[in-house]
PyMOL Python script that loads the backbone (N, CA, C, O; Angstrom):
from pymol import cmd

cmd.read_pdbstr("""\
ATOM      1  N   UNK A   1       0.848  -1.187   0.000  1.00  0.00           N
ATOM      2  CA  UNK A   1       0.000   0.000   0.000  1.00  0.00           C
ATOM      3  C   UNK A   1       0.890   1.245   0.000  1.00  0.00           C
ATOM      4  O   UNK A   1       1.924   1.151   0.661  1.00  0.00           O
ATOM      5  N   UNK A   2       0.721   2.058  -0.449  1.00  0.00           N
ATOM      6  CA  UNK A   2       1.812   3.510  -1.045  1.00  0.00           C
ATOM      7  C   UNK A   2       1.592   4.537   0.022  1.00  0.00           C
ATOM      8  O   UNK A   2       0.493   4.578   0.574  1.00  0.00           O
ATOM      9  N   UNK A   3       2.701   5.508   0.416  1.00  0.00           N
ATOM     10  CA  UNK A   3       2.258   5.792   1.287  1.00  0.00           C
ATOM     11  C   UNK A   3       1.826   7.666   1.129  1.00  0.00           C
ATOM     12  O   UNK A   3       2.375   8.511   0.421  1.00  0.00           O
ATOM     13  N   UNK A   4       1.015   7.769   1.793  1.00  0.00           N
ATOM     14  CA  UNK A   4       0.043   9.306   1.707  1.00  0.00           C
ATOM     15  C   UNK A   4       1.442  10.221   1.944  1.00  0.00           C
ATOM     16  O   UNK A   4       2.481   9.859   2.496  1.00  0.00           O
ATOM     17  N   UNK A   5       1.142  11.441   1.382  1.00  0.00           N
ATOM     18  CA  UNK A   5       1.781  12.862   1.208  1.00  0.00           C
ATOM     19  C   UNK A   5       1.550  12.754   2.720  1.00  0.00           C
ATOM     20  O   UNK A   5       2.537  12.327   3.319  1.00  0.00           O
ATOM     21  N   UNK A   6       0.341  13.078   3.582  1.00  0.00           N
ATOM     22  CA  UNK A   6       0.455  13.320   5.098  1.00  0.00           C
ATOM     23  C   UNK A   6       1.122  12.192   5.831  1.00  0.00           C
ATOM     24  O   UNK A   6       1.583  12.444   6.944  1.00  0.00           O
ATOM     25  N   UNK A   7       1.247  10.797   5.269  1.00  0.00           N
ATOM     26  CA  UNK A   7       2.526  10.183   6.525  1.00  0.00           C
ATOM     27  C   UNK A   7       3.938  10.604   5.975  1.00  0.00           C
ATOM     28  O   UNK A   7       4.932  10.950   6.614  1.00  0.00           O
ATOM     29  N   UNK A   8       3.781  10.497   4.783  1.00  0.00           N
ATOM     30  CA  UNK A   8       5.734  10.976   4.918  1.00  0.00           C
ATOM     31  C   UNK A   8       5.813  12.309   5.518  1.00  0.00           C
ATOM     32  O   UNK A   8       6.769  12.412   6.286  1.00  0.00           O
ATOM     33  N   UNK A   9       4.912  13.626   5.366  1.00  0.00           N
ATOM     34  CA  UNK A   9       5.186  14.818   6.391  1.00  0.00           C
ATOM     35  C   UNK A   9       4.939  14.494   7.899  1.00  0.00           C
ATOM     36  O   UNK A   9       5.363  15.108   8.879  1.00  0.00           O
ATOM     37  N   UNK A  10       4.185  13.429   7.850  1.00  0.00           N
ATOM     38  CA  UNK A  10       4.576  13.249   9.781  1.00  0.00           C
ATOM     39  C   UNK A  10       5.512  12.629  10.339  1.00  0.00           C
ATOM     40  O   UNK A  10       5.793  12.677  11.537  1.00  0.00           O
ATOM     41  N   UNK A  11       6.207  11.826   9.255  1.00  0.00           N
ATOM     42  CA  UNK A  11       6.991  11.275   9.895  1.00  0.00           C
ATOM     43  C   UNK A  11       8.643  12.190  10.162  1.00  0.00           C
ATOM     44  O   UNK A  11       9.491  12.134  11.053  1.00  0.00           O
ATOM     45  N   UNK A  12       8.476  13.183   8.578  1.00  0.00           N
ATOM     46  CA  UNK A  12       9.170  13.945   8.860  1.00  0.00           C
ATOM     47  C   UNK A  12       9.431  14.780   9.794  1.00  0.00           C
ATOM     48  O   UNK A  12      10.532  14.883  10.335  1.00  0.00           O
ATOM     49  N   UNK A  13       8.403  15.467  10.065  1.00  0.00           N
ATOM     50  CA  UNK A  13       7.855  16.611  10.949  1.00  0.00           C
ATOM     51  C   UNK A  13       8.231  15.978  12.761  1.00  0.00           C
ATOM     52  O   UNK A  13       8.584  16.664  13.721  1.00  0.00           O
ATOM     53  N   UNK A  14       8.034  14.756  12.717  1.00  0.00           N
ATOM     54  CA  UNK A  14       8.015  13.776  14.206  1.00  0.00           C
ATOM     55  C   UNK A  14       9.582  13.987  14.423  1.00  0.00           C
ATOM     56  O   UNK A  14       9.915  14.354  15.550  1.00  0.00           O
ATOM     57  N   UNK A  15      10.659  13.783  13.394  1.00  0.00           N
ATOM     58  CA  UNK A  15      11.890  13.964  13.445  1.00  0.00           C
ATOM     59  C   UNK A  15      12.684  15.007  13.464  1.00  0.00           C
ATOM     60  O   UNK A  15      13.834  15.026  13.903  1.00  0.00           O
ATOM     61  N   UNK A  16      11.904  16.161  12.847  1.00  0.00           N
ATOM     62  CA  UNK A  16      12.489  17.764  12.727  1.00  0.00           C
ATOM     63  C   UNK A  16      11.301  18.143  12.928  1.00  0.00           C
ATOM     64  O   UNK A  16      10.577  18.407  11.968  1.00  0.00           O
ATOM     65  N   UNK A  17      10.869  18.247  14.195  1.00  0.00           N
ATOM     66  CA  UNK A  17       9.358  19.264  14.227  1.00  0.00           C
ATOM     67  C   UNK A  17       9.564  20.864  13.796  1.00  0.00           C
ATOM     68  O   UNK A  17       8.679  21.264  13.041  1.00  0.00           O
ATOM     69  N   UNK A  18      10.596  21.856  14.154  1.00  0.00           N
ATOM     70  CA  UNK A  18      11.119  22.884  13.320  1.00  0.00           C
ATOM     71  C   UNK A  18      11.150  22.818  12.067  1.00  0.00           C
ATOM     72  O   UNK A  18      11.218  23.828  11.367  1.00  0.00           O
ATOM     73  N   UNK A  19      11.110  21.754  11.649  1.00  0.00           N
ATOM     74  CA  UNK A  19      11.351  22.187   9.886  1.00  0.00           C
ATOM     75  C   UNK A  19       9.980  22.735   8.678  1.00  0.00           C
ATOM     76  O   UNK A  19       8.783  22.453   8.628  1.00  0.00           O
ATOM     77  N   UNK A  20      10.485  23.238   8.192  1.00  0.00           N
ATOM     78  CA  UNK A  20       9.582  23.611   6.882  1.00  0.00           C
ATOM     79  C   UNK A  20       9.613  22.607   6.268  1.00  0.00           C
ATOM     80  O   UNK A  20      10.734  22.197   5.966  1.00  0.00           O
ATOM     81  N   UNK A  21       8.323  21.749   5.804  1.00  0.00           N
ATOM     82  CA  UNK A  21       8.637  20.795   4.813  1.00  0.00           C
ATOM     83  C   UNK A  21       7.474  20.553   3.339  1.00  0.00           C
ATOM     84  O   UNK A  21       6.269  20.431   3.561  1.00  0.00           O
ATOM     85  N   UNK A  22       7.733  20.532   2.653  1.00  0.00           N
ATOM     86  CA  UNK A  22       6.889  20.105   1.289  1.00  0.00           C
ATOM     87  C   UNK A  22       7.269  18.860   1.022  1.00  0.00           C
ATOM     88  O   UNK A  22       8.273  18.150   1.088  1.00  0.00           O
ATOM     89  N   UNK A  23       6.197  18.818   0.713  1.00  0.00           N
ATOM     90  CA  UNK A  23       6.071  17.584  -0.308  1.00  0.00           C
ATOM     91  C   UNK A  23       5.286  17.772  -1.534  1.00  0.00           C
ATOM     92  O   UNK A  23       4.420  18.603  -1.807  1.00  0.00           O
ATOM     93  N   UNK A  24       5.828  16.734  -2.258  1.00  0.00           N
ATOM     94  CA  UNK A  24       5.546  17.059  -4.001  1.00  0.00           C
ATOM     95  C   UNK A  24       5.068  15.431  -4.442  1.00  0.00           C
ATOM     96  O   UNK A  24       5.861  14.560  -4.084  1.00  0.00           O
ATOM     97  N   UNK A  25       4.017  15.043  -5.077  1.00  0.00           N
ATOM     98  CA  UNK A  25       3.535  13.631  -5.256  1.00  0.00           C
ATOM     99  C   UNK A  25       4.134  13.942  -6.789  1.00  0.00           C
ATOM    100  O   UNK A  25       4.034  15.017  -7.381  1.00  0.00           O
ATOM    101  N   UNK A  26       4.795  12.699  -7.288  1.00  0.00           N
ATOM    102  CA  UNK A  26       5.740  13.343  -8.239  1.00  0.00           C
ATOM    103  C   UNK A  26       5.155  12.435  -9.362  1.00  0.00           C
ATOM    104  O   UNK A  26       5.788  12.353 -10.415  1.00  0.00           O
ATOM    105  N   UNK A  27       4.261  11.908  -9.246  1.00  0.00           N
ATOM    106  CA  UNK A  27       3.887  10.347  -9.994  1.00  0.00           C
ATOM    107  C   UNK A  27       2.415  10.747  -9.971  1.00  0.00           C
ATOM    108  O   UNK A  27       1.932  11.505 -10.812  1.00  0.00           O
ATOM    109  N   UNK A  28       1.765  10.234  -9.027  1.00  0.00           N
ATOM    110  CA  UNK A  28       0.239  10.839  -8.988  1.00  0.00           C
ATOM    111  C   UNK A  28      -0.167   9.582  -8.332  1.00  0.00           C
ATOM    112  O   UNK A  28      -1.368   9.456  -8.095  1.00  0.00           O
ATOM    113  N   UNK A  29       0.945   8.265  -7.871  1.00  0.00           N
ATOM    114  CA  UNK A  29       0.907   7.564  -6.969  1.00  0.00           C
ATOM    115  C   UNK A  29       0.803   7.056  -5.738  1.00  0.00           C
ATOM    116  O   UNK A  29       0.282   6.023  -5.317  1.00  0.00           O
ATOM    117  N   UNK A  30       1.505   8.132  -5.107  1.00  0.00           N
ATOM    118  CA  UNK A  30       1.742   7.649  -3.581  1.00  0.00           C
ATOM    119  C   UNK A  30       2.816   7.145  -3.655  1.00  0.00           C
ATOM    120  O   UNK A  30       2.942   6.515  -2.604  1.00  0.00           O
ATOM    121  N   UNK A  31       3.761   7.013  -4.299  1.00  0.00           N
ATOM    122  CA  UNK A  31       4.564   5.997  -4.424  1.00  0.00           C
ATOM    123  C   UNK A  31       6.751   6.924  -4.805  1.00  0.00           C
ATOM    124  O   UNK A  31       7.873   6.559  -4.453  1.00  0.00           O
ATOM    125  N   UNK A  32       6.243   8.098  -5.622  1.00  0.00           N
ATOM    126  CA  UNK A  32       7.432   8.849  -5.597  1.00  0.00           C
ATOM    127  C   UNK A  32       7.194  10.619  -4.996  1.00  0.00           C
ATOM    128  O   UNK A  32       6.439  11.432  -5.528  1.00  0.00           O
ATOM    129  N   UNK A  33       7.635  10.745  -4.381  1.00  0.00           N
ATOM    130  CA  UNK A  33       7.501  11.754  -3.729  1.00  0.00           C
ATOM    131  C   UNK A  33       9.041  13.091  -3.820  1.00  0.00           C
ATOM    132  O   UNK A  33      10.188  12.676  -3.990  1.00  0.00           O
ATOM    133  N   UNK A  34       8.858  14.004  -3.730  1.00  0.00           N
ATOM    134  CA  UNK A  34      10.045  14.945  -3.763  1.00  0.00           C
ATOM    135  C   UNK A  34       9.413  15.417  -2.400  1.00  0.00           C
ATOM    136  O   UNK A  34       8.221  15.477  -2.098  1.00  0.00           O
ATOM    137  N   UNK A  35      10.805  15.815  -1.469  1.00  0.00           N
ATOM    138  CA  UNK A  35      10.237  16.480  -0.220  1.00  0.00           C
ATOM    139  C   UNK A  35      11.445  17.671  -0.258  1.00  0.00           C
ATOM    140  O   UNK A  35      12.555  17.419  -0.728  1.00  0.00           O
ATOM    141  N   UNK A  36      11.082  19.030   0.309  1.00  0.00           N
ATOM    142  CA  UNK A  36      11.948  19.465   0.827  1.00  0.00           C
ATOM    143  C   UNK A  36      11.842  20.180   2.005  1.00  0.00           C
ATOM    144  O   UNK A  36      11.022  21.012   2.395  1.00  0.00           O
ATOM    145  N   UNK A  37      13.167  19.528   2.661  1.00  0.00           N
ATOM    146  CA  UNK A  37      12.829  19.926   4.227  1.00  0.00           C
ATOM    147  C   UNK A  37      13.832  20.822   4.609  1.00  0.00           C
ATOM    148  O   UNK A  37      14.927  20.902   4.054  1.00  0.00           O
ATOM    149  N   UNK A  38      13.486  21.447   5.488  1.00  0.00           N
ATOM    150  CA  UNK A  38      14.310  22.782   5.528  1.00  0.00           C
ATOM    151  C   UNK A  38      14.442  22.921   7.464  1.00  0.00           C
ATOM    152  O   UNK A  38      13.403  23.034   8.115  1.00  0.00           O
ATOM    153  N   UNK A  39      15.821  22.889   8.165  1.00  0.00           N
ATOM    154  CA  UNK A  39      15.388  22.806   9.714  1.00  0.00           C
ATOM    155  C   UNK A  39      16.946  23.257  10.241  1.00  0.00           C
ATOM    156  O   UNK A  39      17.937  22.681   9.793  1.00  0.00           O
ATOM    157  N   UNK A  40      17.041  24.292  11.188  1.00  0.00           N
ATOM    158  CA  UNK A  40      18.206  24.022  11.625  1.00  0.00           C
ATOM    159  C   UNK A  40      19.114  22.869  12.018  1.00  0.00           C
ATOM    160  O   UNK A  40      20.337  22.988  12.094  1.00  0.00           O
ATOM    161  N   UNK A  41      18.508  21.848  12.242  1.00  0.00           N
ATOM    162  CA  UNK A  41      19.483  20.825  12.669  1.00  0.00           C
ATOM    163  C   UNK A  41      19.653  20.104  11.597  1.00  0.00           C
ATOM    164  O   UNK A  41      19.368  18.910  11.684  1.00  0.00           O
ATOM    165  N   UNK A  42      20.137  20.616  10.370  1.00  0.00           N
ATOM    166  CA  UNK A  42      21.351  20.495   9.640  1.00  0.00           C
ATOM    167  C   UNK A  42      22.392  21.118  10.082  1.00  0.00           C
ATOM    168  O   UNK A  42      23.568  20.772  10.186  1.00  0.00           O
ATOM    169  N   UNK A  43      21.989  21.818  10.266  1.00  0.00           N
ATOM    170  CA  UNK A  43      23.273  22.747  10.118  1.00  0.00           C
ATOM    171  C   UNK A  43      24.756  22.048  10.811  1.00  0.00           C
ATOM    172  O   UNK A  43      24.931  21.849  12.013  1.00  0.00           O
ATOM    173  N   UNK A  44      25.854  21.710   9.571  1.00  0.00           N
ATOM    174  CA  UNK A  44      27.322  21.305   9.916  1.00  0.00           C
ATOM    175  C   UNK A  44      26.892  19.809   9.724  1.00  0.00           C
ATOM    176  O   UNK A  44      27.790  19.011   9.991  1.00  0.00           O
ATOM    177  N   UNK A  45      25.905  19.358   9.384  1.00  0.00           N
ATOM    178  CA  UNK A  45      25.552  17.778   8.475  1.00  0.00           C
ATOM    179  C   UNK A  45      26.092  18.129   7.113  1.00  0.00           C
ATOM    180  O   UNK A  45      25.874  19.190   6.527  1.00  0.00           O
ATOM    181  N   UNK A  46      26.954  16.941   6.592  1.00  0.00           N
ATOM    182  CA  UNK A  46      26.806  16.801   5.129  1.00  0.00           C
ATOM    183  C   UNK A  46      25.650  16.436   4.209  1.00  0.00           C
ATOM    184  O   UNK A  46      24.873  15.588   4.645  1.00  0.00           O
ATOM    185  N   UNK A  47      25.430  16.920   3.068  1.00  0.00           N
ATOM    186  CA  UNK A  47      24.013  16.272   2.050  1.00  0.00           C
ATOM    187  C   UNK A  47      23.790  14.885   2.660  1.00  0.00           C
ATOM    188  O   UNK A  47      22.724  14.642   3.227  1.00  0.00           O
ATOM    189  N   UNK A  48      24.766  13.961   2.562  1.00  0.00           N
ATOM    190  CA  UNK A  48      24.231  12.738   2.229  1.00  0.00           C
ATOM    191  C   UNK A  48      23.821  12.631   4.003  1.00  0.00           C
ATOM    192  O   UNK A  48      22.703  12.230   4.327  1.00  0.00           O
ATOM    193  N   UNK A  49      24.831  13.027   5.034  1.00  0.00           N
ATOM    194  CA  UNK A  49      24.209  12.871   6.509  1.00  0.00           C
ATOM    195  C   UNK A  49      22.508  13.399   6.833  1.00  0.00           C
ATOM    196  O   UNK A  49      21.583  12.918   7.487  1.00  0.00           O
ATOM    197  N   UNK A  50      22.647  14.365   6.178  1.00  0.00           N
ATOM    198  CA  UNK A  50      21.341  15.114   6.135  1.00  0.00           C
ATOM    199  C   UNK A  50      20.223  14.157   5.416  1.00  0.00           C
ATOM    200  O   UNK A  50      19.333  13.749   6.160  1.00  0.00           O
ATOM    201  N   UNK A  51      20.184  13.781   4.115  1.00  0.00           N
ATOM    202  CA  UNK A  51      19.875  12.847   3.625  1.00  0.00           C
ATOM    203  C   UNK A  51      19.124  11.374   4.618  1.00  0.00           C
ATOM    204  O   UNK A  51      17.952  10.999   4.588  1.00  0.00           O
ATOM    205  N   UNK A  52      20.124  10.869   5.319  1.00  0.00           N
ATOM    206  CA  UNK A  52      20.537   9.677   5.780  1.00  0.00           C
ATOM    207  C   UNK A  52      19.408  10.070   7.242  1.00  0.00           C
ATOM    208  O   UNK A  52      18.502   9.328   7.622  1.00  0.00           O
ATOM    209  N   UNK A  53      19.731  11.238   7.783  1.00  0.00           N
ATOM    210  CA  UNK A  53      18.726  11.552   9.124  1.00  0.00           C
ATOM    211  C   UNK A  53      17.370  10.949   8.690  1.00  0.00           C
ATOM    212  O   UNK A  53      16.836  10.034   9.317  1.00  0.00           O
ATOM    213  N   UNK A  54      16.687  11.683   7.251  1.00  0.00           N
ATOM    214  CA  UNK A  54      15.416  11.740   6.671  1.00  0.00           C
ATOM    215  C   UNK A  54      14.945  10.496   6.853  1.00  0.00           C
ATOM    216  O   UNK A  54      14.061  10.115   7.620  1.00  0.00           O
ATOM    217  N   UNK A  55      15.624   9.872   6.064  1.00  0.00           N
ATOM    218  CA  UNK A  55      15.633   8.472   5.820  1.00  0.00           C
ATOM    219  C   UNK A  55      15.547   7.522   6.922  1.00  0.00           C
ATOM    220  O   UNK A  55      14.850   6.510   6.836  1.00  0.00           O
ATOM    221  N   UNK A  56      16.248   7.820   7.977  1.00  0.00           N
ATOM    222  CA  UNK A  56      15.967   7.107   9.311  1.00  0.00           C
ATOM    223  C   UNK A  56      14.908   7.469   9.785  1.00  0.00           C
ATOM    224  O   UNK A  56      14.390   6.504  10.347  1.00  0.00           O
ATOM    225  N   UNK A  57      13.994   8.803   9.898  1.00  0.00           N
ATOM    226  CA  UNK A  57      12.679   8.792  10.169  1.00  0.00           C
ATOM    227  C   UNK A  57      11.439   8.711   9.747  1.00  0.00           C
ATOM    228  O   UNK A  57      10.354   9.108  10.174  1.00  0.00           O
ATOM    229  N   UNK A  58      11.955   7.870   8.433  1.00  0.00           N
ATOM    230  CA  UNK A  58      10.894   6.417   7.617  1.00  0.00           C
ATOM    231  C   UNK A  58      10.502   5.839   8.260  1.00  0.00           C
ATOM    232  O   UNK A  58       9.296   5.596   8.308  1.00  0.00           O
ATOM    233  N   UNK A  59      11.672   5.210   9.299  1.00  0.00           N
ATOM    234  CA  UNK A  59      11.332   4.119   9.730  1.00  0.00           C
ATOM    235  C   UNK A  59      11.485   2.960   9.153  1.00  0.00           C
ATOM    236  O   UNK A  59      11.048   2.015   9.809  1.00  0.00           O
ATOM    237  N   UNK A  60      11.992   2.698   8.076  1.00  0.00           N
ATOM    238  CA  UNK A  60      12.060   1.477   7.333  1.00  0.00           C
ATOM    239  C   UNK A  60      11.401   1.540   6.402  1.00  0.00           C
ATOM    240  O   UNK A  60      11.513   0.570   5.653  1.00  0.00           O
ATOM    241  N   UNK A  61      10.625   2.407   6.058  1.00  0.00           N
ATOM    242  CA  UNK A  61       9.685   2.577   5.248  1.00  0.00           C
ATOM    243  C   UNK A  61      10.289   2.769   3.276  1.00  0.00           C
ATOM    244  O   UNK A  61       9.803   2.295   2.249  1.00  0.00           O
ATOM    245  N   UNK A  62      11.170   3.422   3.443  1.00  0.00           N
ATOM    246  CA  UNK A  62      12.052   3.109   2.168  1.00  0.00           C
ATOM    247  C   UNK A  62      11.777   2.020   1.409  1.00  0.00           C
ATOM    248  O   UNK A  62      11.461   0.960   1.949  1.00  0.00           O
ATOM    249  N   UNK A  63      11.849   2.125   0.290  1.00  0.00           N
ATOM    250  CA  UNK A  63      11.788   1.063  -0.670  1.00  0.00           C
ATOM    251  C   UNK A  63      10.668  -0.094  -0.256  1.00  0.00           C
ATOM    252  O   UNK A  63      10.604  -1.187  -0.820  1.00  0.00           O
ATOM    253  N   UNK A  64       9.786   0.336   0.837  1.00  0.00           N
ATOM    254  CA  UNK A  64       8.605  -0.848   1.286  1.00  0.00           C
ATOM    255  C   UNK A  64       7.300   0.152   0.587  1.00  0.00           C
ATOM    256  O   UNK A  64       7.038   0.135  -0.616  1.00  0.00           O
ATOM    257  N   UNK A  65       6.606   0.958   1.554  1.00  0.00           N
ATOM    258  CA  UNK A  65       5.528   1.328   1.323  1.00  0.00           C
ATOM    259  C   UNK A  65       5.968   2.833   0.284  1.00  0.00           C
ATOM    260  O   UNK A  65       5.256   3.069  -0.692  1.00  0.00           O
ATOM    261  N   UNK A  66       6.898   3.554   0.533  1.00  0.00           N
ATOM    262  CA  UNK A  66       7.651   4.586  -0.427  1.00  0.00           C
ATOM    263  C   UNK A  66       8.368   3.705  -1.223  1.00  0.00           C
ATOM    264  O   UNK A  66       8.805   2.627  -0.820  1.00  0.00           O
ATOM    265  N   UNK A  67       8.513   4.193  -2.469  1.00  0.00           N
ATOM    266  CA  UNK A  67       9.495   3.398  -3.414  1.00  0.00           C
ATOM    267  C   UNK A  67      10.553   4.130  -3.801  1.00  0.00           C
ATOM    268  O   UNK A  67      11.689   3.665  -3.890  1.00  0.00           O
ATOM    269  N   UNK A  68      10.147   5.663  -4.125  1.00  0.00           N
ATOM    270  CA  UNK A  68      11.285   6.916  -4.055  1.00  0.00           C
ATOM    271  C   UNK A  68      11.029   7.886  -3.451  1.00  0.00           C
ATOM    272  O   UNK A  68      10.052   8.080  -2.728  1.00  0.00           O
ATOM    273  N   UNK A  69      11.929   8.615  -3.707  1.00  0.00           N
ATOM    274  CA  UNK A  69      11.850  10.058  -2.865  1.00  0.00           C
ATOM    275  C   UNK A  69      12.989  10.749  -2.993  1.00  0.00           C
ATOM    276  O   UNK A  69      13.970  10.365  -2.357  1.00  0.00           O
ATOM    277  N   UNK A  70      13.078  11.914  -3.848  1.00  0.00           N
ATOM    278  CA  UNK A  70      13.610  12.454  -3.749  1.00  0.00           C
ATOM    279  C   UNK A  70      14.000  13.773  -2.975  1.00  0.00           C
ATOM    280  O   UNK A  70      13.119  14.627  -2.870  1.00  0.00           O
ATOM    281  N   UNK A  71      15.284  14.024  -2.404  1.00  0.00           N
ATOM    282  CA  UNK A  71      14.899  15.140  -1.277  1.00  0.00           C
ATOM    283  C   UNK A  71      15.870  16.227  -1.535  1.00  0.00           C
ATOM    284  O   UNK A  71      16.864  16.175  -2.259  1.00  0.00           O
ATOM    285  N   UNK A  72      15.402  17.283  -0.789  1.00  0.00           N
ATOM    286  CA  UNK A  72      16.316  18.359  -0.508  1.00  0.00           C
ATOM    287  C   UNK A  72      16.406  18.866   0.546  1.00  0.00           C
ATOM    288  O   UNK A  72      15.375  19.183   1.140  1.00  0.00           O
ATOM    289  N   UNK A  73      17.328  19.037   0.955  1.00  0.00           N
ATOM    290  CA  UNK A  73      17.802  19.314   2.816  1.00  0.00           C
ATOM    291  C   UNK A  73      18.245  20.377   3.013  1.00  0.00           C
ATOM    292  O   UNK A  73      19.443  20.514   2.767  1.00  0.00           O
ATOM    293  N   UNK A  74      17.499  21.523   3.516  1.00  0.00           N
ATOM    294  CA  UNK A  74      18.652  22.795   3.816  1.00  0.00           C
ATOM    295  C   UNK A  74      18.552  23.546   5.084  1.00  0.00           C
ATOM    296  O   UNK A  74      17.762  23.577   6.028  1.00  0.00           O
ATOM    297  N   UNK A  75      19.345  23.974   4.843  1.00  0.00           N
ATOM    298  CA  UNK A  75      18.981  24.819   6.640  1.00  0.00           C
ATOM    299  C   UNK A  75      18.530  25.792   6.524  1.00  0.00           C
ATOM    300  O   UNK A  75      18.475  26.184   5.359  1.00  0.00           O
ATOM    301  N   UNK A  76      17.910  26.810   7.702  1.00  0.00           N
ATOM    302  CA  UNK A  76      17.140  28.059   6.850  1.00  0.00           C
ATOM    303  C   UNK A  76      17.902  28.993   6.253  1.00  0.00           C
ATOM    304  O   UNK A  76      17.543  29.572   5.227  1.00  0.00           O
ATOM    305  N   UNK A  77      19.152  29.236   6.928  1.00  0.00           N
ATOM    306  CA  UNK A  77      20.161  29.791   6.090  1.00  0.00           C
ATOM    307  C   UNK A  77      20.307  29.832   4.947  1.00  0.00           C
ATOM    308  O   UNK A  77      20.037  30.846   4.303  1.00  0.00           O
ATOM    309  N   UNK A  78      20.821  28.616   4.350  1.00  0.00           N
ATOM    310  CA  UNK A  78      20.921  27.976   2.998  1.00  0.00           C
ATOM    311  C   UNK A  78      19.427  28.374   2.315  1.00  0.00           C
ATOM    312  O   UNK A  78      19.736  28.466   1.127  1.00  0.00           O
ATOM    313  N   UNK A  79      18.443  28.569   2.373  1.00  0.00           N
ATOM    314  CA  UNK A  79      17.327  28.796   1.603  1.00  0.00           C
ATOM    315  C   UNK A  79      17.737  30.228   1.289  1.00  0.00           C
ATOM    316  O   UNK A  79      17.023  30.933   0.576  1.00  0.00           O
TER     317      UNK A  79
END
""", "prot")
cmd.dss("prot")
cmd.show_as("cartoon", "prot")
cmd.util.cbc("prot")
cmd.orient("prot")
């Protein structure tokens, strides 16, 4: 089952509650998503660490109920 625009922002949001985040249904699936999240606690993470945080607050969810996702990580600075 694919997962809704509102669980990948909660799950995000559960992990960086500060952050600004979008999401973009990139397919019309449920299934590829573009997010961009925007939170101070990047700040002094590399892309891919930054990346890698996101991804841990899936939950496992990667490649199961999400299939892609593409992201962008910045700090508010960086915007």
């Amino acid at each position: 089952m694919p997962m809704s625009a509102e669980t990948l922002r909660a799950h995000i949001a559960e992990a960086f509650p500060d952050a600004d985040i979008q999401i973009v249904d990139l397919a019309g699936d449920g299934d590829h998503y573009r997010a961009r999240v925007v939170s101070p606690a990047f700040a002094g993470m590399a892309r891919v660490r930054r990346h890698q945080a996101v991804y841990a607050a899936l939950k496992g969810q990667m490649g199961g109920e999400l299939h892609a996702l593409a992201l962008e990580t910045l700090t508010p600075e960086e915007v």
